[in-house]
C-alpha positions as a printed NumPy array, in Angstrom:
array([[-187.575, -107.32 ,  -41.159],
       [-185.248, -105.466,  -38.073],
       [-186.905, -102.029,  -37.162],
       [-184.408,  -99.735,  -36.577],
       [-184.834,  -96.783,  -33.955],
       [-183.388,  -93.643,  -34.604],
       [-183.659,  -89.844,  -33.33 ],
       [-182.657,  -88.138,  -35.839],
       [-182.075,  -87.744,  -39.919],
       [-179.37 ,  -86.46 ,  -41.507],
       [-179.972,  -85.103,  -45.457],
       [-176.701,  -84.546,  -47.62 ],
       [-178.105,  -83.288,  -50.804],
       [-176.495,  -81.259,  -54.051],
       [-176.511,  -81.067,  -57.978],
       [-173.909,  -79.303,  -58.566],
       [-170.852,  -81.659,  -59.345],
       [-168.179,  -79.946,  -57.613],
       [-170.364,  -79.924,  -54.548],
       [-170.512,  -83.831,  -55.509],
       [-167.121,  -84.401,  -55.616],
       [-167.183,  -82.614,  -51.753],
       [-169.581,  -84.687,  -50.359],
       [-167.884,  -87.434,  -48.358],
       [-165.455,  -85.117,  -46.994],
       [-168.889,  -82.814,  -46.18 ],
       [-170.41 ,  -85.714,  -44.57 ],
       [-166.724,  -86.669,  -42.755],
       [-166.706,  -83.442,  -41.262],
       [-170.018,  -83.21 ,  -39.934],
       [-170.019,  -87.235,  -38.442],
       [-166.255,  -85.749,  -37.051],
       [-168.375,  -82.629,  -35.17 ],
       [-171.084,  -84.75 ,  -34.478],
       [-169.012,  -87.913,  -32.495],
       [-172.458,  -88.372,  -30.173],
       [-174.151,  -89.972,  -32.52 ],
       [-174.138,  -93.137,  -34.004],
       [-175.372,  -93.584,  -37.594],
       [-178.086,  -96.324,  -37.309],
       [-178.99 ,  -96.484,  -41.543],
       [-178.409,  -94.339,  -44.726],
       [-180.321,  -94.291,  -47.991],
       [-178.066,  -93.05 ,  -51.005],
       [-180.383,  -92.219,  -53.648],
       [-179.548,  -90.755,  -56.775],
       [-182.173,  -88.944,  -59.421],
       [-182.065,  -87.359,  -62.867],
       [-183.738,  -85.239,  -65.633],
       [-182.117,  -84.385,  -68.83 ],
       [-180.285,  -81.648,  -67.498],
       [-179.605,  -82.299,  -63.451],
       [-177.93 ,  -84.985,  -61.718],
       [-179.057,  -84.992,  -58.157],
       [-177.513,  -86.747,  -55.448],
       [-178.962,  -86.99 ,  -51.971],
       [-177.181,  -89.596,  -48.452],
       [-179.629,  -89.969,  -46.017],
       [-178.162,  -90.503,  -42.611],
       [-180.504,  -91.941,  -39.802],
       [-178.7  ,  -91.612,  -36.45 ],
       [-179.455,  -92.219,  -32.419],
       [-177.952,  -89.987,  -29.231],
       [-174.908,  -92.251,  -27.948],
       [-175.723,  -94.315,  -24.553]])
């Protein structure tokens, strides 16, 4: 297994399904702003309970050369 080097995380995280629906062009927008940075790995991970639906994009990114 590769190990990947990174300086920095990136956590996308909401509940609410409107803010859901938002997310990609949340994360767009920030990768857009952020352009120095390359996005080395992500973890999407999604949890529940009977009443919330949580979902949280975990970006792991390096400084551009």
């Amino acid at each position: 297994m590769a190990v990947i080097n990174f300086t920095g995380v990136k956590v996308f995280s909401t509940t609410l399904a409107r803010d859901r629906e938002n997310m990609g062009e949340n994360i767009t927008k920030w990768l857009k702003e952020n352009s120095n940075l390359d996005v080395v790995d992500k973890i999407v991970t999604q949890s529940s309970d009977k009443e919330f639906h949580c979902l949280t994009i975990t970006l792991f990114y390096r400084h551009k050369s």
